[in-house]
PyMOL CGO cylinders between C-alpha atoms (Angstrom):
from pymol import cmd
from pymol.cgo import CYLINDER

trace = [
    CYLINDER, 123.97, 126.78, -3.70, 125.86, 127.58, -6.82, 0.3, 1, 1, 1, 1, 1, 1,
    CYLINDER, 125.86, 127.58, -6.82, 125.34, 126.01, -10.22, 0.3, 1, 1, 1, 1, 1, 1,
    CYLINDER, 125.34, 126.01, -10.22, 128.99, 124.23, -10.04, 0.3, 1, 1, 1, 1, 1, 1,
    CYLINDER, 128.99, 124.23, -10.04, 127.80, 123.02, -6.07, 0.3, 1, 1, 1, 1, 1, 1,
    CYLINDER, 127.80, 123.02, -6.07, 124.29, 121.29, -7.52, 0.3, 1, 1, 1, 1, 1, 1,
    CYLINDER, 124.29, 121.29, -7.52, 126.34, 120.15, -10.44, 0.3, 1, 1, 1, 1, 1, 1,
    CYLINDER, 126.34, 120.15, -10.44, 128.25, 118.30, -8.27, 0.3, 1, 1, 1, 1, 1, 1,
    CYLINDER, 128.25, 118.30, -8.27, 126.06, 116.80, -6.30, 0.3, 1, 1, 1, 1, 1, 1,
    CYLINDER, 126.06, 116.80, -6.30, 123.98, 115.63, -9.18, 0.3, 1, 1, 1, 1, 1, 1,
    CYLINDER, 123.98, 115.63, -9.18, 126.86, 114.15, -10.30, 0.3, 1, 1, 1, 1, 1, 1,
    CYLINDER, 126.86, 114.15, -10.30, 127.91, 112.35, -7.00, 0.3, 1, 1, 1, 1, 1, 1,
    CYLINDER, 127.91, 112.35, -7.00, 124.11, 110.59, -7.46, 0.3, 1, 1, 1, 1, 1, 1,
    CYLINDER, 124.11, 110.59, -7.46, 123.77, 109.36, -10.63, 0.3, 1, 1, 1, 1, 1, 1,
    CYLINDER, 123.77, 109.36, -10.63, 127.47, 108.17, -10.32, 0.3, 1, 1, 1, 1, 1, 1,
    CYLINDER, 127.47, 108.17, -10.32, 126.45, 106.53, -6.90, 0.3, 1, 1, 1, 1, 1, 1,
    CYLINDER, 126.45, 106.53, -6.90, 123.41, 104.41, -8.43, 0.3, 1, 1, 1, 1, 1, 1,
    CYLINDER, 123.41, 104.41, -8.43, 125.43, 104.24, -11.61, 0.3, 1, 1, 1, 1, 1, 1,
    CYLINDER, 125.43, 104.24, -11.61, 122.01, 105.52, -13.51, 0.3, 1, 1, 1, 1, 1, 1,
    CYLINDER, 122.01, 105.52, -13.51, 123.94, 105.15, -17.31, 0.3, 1, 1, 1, 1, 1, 1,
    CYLINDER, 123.94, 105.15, -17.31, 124.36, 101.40, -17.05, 0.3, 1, 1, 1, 1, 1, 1,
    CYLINDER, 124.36, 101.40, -17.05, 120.60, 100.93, -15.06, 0.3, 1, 1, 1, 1, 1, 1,
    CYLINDER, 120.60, 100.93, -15.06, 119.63, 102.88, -17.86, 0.3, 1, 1, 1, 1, 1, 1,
    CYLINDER, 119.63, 102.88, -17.86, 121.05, 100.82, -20.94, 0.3, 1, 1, 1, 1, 1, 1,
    CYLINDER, 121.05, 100.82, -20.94, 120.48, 97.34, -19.15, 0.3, 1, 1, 1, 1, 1, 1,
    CYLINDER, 120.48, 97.34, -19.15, 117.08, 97.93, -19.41, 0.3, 1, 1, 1, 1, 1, 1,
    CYLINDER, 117.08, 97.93, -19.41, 117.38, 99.20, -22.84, 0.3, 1, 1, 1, 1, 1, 1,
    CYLINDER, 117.38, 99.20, -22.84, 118.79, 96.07, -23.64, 0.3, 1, 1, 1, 1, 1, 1,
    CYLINDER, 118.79, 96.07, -23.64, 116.25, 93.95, -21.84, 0.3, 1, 1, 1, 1, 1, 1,
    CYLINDER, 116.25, 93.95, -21.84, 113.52, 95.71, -23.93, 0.3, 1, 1, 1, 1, 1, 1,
    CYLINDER, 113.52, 95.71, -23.93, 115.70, 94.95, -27.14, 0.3, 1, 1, 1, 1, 1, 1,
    CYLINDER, 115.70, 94.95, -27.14, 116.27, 91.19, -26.35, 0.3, 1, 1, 1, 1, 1, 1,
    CYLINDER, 116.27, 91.19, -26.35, 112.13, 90.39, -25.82, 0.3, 1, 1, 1, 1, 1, 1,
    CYLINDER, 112.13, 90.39, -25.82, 111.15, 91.99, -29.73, 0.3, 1, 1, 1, 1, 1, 1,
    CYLINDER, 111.15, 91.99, -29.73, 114.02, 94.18, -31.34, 0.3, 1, 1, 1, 1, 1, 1,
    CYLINDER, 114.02, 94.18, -31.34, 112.05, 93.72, -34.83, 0.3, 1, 1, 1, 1, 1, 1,
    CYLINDER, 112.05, 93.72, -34.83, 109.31, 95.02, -33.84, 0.3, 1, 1, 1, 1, 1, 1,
    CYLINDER, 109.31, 95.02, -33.84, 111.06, 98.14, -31.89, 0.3, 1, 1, 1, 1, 1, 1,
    CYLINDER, 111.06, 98.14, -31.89, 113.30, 99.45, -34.16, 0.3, 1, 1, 1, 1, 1, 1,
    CYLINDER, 113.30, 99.45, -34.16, 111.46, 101.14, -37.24, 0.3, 1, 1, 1, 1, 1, 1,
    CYLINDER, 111.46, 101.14, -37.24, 112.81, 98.54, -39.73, 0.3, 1, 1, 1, 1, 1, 1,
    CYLINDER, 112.81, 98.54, -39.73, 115.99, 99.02, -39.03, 0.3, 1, 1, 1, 1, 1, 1,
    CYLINDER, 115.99, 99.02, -39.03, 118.58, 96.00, -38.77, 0.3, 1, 1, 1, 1, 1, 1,
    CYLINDER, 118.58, 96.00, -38.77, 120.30, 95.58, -35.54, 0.3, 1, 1, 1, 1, 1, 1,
    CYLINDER, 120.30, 95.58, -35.54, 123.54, 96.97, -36.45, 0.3, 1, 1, 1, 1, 1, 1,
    CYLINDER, 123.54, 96.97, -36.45, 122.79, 100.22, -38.26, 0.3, 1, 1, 1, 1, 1, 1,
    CYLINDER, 122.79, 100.22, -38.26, 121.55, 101.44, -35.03, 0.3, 1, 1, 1, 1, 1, 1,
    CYLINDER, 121.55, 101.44, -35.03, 123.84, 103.21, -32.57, 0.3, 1, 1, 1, 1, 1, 1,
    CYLINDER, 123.84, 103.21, -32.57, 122.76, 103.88, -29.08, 0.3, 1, 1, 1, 1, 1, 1,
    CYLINDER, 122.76, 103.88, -29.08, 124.40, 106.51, -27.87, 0.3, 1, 1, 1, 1, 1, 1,
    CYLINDER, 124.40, 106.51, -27.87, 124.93, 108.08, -24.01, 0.3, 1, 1, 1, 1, 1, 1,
    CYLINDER, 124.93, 108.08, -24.01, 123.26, 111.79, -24.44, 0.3, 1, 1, 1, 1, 1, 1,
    CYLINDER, 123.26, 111.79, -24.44, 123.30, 112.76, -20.54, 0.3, 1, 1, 1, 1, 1, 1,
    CYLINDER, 123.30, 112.76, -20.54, 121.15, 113.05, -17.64, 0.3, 1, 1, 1, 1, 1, 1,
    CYLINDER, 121.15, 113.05, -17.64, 118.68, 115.80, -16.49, 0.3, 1, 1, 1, 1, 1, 1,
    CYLINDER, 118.68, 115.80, -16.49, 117.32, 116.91, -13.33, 0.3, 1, 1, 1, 1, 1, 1,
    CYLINDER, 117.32, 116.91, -13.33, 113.57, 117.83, -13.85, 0.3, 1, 1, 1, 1, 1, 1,
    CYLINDER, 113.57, 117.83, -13.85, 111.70, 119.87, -10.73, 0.3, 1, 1, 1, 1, 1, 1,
    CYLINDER, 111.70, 119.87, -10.73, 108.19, 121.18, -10.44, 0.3, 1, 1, 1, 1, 1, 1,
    CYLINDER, 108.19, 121.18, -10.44, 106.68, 117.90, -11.86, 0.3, 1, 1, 1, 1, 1, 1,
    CYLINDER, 106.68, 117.90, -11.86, 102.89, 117.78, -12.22, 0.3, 1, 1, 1, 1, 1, 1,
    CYLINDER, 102.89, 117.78, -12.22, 102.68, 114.16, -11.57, 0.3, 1, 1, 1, 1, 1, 1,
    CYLINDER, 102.68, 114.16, -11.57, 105.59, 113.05, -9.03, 0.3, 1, 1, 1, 1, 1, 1,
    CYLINDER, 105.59, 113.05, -9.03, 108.49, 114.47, -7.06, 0.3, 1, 1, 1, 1, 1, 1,
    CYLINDER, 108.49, 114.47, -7.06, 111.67, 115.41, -8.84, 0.3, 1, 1, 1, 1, 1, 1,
    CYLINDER, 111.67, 115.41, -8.84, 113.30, 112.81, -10.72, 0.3, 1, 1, 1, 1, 1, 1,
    CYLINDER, 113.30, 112.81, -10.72, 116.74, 112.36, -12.41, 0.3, 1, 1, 1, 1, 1, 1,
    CYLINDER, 116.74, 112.36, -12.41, 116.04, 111.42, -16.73, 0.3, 1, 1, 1, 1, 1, 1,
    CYLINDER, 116.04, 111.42, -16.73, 118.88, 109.88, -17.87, 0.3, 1, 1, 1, 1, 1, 1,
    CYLINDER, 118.88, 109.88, -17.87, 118.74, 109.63, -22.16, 0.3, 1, 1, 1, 1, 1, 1,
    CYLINDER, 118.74, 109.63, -22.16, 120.11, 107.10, -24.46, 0.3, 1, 1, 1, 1, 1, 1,
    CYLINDER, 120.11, 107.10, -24.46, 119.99, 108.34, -28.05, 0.3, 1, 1, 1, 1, 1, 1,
    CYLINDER, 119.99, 108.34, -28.05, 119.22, 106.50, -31.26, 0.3, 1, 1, 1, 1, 1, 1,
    CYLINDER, 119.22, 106.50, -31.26, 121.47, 106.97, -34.04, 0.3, 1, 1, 1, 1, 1, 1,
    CYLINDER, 121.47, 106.97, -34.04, 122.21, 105.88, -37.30, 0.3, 1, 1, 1, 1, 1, 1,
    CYLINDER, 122.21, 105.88, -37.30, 125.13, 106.62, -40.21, 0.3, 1, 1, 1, 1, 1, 1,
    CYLINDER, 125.13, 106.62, -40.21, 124.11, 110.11, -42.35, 0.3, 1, 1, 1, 1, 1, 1,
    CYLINDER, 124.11, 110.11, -42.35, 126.88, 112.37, -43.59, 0.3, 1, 1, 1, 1, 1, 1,
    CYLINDER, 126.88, 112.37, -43.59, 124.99, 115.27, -43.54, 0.3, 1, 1, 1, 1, 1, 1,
    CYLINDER, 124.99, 115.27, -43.54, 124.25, 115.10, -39.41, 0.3, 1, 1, 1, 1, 1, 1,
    CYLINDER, 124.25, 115.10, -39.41, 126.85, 116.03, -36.79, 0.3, 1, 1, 1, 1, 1, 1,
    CYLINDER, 126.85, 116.03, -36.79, 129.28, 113.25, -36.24, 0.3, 1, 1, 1, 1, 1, 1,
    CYLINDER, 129.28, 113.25, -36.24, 127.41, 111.63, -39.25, 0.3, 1, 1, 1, 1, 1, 1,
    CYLINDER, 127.41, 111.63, -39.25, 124.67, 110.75, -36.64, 0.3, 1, 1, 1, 1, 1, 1,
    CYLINDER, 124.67, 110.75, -36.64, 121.19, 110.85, -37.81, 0.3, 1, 1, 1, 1, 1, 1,
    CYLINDER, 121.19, 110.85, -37.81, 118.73, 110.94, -34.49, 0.3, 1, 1, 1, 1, 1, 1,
    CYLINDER, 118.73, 110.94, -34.49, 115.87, 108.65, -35.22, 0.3, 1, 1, 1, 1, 1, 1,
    CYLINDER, 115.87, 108.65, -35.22, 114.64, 108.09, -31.50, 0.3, 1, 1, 1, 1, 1, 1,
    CYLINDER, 114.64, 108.09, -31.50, 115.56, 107.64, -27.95, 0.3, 1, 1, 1, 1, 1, 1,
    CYLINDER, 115.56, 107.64, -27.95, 115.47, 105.58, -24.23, 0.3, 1, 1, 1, 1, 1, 1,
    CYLINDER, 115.47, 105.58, -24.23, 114.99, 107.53, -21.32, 0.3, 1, 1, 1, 1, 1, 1,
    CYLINDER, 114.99, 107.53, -21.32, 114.91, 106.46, -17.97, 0.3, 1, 1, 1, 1, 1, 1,
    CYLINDER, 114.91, 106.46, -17.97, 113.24, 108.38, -15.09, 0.3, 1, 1, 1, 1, 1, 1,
    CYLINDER, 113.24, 108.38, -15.09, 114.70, 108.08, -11.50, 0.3, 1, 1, 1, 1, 1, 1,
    CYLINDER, 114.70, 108.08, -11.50, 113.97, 109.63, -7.85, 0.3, 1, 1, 1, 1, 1, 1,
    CYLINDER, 113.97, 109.63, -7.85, 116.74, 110.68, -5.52, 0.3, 1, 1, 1, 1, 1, 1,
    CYLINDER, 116.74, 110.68, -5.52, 116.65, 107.69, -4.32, 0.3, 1, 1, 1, 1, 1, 1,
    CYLINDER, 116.65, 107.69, -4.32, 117.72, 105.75, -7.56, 0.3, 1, 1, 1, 1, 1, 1,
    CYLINDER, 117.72, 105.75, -7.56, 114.65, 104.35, -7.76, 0.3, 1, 1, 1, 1, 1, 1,
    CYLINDER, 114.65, 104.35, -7.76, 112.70, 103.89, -11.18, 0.3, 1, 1, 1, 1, 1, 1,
    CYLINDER, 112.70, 103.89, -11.18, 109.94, 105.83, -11.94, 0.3, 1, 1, 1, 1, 1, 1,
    CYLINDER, 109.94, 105.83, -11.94, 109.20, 105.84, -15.40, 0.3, 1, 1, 1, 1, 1, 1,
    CYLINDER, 109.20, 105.84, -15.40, 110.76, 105.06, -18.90, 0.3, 1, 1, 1, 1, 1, 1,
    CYLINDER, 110.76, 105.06, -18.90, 109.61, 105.62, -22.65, 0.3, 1, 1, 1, 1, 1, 1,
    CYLINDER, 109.61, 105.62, -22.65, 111.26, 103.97, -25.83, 0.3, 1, 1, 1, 1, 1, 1,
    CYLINDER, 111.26, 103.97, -25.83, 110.84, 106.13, -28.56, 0.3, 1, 1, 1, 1, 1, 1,
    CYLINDER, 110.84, 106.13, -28.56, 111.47, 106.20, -32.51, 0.3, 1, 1, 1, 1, 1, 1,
    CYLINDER, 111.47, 106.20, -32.51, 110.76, 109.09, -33.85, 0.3, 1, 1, 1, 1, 1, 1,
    CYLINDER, 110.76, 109.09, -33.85, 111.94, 108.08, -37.93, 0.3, 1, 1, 1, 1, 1, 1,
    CYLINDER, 111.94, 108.08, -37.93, 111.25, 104.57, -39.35, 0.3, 1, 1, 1, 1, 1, 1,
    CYLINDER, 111.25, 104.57, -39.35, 113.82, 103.43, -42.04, 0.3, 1, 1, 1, 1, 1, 1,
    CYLINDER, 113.82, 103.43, -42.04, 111.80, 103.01, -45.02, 0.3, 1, 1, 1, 1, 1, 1,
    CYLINDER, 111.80, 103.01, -45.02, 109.86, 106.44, -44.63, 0.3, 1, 1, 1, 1, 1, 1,
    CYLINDER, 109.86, 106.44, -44.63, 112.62, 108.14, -43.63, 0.3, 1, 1, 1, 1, 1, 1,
    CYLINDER, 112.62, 108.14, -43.63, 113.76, 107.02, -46.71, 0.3, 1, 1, 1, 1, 1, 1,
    CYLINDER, 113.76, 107.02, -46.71, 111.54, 107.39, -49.31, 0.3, 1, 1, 1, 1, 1, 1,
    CYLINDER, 111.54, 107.39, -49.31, 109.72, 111.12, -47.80, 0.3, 1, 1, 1, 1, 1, 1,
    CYLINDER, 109.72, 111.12, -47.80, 106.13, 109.14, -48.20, 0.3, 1, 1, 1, 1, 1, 1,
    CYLINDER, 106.13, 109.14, -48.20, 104.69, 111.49, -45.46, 0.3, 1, 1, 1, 1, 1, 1,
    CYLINDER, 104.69, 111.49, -45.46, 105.38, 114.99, -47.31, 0.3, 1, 1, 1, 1, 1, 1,
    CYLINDER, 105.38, 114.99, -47.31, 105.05, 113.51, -50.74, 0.3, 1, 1, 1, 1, 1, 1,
    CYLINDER, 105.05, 113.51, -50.74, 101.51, 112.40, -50.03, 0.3, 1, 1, 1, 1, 1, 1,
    CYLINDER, 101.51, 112.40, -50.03, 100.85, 116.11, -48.83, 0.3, 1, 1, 1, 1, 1, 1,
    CYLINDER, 100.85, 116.11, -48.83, 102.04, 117.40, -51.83, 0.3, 1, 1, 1, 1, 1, 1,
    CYLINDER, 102.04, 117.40, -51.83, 100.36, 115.01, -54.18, 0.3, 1, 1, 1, 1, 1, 1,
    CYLINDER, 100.36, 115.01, -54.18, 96.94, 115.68, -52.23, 0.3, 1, 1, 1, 1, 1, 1,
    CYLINDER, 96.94, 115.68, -52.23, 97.01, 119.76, -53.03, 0.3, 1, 1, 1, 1, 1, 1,
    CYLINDER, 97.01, 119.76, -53.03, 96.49, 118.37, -56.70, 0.3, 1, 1, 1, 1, 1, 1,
    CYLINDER, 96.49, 118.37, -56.70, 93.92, 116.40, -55.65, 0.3, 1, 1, 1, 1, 1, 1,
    CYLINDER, 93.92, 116.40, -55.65, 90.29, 117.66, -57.45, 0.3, 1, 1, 1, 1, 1, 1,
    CYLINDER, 90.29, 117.66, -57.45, 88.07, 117.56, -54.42, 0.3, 1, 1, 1, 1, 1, 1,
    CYLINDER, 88.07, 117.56, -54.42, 85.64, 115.68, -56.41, 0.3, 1, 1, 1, 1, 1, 1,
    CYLINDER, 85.64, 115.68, -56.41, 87.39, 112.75, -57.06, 0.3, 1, 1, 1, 1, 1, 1,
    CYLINDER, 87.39, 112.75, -57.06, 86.77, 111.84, -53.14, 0.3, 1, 1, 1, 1, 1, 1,
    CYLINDER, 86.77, 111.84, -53.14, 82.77, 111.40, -54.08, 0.3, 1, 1, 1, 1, 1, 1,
    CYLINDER, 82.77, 111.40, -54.08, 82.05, 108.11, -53.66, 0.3, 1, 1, 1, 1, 1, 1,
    CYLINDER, 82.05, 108.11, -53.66, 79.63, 108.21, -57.40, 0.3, 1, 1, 1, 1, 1, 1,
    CYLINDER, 79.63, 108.21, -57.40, 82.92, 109.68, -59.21, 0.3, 1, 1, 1, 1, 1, 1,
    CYLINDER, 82.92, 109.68, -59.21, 84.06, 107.58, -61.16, 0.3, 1, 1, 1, 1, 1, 1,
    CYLINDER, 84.06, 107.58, -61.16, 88.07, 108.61, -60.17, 0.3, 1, 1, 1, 1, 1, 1,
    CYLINDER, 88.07, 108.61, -60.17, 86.63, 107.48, -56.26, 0.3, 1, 1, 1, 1, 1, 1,
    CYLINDER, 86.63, 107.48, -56.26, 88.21, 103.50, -57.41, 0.3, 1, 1, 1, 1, 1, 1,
    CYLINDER, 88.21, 103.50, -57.41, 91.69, 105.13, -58.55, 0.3, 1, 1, 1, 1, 1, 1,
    CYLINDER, 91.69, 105.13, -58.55, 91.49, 107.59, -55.73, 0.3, 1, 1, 1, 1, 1, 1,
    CYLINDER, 91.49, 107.59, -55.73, 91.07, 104.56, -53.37, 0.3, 1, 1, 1, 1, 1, 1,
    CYLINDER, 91.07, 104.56, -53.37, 93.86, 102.95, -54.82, 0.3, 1, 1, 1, 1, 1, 1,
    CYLINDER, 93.86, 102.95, -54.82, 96.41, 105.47, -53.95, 0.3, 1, 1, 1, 1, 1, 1,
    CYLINDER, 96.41, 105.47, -53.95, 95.12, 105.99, -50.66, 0.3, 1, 1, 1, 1, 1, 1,
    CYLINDER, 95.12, 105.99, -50.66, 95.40, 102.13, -49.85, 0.3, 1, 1, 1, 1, 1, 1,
    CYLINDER, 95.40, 102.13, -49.85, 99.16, 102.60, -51.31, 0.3, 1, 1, 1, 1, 1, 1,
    CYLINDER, 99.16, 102.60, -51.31, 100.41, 105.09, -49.20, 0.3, 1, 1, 1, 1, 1, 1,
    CYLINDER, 100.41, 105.09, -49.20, 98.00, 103.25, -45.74, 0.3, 1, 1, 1, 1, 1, 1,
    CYLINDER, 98.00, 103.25, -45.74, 99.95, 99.91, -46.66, 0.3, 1, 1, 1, 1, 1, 1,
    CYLINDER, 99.95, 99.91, -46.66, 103.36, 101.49, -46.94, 0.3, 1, 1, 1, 1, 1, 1,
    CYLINDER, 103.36, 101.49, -46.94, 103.15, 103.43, -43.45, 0.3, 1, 1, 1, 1, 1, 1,
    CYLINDER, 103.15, 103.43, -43.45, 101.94, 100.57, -41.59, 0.3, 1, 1, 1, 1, 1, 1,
    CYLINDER, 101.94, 100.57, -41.59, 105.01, 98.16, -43.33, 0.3, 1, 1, 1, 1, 1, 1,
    CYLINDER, 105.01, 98.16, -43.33, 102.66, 95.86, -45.17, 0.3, 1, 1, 1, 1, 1, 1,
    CYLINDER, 102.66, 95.86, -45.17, 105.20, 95.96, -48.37, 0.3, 1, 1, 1, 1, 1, 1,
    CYLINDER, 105.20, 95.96, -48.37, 103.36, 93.06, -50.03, 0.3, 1, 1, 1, 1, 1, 1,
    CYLINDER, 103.36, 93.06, -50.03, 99.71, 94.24, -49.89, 0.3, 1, 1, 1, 1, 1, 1,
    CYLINDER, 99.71, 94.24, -49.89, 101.28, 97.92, -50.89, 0.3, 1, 1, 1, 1, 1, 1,
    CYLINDER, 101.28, 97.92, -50.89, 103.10, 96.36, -54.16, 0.3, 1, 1, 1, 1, 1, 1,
    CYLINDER, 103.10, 96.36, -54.16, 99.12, 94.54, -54.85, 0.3, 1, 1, 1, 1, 1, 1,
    CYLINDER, 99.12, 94.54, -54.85, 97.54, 98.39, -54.81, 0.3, 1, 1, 1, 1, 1, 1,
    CYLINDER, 97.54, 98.39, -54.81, 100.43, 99.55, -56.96, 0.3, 1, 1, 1, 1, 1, 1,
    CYLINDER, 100.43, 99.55, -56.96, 99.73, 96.96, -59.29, 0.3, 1, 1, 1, 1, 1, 1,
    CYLINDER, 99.73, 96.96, -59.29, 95.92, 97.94, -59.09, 0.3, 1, 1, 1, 1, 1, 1,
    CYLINDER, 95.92, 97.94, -59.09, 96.64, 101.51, -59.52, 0.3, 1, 1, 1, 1, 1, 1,
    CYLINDER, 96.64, 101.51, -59.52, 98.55, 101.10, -62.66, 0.3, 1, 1, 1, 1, 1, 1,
    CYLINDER, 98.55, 101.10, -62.66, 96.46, 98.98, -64.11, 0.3, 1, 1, 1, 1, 1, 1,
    CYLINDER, 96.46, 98.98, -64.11, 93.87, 100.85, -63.47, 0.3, 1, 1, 1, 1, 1, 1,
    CYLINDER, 93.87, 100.85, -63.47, 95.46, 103.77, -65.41, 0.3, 1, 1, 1, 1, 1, 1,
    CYLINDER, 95.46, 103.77, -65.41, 95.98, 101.19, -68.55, 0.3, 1, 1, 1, 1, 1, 1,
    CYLINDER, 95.98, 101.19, -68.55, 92.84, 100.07, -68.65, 0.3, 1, 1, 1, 1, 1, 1,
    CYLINDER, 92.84, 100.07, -68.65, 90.23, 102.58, -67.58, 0.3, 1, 1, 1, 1, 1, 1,
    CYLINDER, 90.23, 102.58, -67.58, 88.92, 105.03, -70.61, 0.3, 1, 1, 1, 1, 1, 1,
    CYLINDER, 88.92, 105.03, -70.61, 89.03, 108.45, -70.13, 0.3, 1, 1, 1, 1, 1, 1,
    CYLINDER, 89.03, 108.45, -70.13, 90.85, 107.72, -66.84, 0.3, 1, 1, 1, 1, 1, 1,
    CYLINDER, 90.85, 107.72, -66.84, 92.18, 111.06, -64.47, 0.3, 1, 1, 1, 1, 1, 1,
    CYLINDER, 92.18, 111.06, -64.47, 91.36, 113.78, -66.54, 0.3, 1, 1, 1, 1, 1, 1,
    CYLINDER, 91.36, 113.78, -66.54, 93.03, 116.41, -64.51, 0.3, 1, 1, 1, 1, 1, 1,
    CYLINDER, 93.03, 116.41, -64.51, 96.59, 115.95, -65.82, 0.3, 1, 1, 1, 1, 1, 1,
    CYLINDER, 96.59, 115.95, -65.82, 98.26, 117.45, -62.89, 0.3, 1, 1, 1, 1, 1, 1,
    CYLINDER, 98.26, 117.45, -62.89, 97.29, 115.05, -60.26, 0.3, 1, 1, 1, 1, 1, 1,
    CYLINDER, 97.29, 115.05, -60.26, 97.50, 112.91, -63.04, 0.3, 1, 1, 1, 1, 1, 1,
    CYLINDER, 97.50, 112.91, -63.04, 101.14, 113.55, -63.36, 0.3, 1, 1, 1, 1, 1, 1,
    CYLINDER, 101.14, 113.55, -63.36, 101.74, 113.32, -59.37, 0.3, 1, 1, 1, 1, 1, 1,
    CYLINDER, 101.74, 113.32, -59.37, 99.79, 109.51, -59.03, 0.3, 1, 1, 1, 1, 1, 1,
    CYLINDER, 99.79, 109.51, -59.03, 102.21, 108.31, -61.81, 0.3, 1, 1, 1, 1, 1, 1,
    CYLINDER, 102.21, 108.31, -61.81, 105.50, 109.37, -60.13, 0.3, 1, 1, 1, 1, 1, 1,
    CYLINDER, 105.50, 109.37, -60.13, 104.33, 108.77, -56.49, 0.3, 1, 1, 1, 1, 1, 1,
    CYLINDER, 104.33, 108.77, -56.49, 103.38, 105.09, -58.03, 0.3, 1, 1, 1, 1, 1, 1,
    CYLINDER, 103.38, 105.09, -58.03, 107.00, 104.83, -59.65, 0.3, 1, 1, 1, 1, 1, 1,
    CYLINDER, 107.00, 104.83, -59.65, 108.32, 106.10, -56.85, 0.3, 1, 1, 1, 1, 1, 1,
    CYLINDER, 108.32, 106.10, -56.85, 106.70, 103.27, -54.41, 0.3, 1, 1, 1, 1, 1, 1,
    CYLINDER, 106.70, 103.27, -54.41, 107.29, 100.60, -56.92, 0.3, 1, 1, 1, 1, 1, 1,
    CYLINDER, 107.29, 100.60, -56.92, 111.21, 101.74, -57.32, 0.3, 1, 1, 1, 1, 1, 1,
    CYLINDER, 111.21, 101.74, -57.32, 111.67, 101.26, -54.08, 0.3, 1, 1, 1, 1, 1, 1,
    CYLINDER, 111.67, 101.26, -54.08, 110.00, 98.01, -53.12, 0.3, 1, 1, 1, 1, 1, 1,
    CYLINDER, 110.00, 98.01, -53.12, 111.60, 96.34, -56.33, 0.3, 1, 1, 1, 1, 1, 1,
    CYLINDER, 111.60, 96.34, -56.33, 115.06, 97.40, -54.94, 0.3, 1, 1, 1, 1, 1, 1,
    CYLINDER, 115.06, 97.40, -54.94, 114.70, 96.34, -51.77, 0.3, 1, 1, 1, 1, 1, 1,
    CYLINDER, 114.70, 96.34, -51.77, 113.34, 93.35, -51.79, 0.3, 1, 1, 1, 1, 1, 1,
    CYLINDER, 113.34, 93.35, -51.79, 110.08, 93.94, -49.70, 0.3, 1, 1, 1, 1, 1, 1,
    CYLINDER, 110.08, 93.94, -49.70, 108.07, 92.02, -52.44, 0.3, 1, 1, 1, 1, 1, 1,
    CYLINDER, 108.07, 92.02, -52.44, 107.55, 88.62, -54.17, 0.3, 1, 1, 1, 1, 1, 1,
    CYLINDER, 107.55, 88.62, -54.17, 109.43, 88.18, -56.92, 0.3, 1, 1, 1, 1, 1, 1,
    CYLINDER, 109.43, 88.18, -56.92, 106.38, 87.18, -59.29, 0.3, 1, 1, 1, 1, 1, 1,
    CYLINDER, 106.38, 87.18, -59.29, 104.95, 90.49, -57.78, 0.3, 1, 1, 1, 1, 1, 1,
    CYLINDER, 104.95, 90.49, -57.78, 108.34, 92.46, -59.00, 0.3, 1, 1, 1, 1, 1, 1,
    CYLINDER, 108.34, 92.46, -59.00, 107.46, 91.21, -62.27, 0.3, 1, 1, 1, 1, 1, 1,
    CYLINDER, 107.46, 91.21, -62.27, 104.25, 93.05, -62.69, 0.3, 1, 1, 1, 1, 1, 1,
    CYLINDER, 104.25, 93.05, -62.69, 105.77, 96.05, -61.14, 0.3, 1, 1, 1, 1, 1, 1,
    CYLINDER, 105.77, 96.05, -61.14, 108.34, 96.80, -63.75, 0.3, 1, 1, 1, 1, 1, 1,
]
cmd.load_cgo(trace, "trace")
């Protein structure tokens, strides 16, 4: 059989069991039950889902052969091909037969840390970090905490509770005598602190008496 023969035929089955629209009615099922707690903080409409084609997998470990057909998860970025930004995807796994074997739902970038970098910025900041400051006598270990508890909060979308560690943090730095003497990290808690702060101030993810003590 020639590539253009099993082309074909692929095509005659997923056309037959009309796989695309199996394939985004269930993606839609799994959106109507809790689409706010699917989508990685995005709202509904930035999100385009997007047909990105089927593919015949062989040689499986686990089951027989099975037909994936993928549903992509887009949203606006000038600087991506079509000004499509990937963040994740839906992908539905069939037998010949049209029958449903598997599926995943998968988002691979959630808005606000796609945003804001947190991930690499925290890697950075930690090189700085003097190892000793993680003793639990030192007396950085409270500040130390802080930050730690800032960039814990932010990941796992507790904006509030981040924007209370911030506060912490900073006052911490006002208040405390003699307070980070290694000016380096020093320099790299400040900005990542602005840079949290910044960002929860402008977009609205805290109280506004919290806001207040931010700025």
């Amino acid at each position: 059989m020639t590539a253009q023969e099993l082309e074909t035929l692929l095509t005659e089955r997923v056309q037959k069991f009309d796989l695309k629209k199996i394939a985004f009615d269930s993606l839609h099922q799994i959106l109507s039950e809790t689409p706010e707690e699917l989508i990685g903080g995005f709202e509904p409409h930035e999100i385009t889902y997007q047909f990105d084609g089927y593919k015949y997998l062989i040689d499986n470990r686990d089951h027989d052969p099975i037909i994936r057909t993928s549903i992509g998860f887009y949203v606006k970025n000038d600087i991506y091909h079509d000004n499509l930004e990937p963040i994740g995807y839906y992908e539905l796994d069939t037998n010949w037969n049209g029958e449903v074997v598997d599926d995943w739902f998968v988002i691979e970038k959630e808005k606000y840390l796609k945003d804001i970098g947190i991930i690499s910025y925290f890697q950075w900041m930690n090189k700085k970090l003097p190892p000793q400051y993680l003793e639990t006598d030192h007396v950085q270990y409270e500040f130390v905490s802080y930050i730690s508890m800032v960039g814990t909060l932010f990941i796992s979308k507790a904006f509030q509770s981040t924007g209370v560690f911030v506060h912490k943090a900073k006052t911490y730095l006002e208040t405390t005598d003699n307070s980070l003497p290694d000016k380096d990290y020093l320099k790299a808690s400040k900005k990542f602190l602005k840079i949290i702060g910044t960002y929860l101030i402008g977009n609205n993810l805290i109280t506004e008496d919290l806001k207040q003590k931010l700025i």
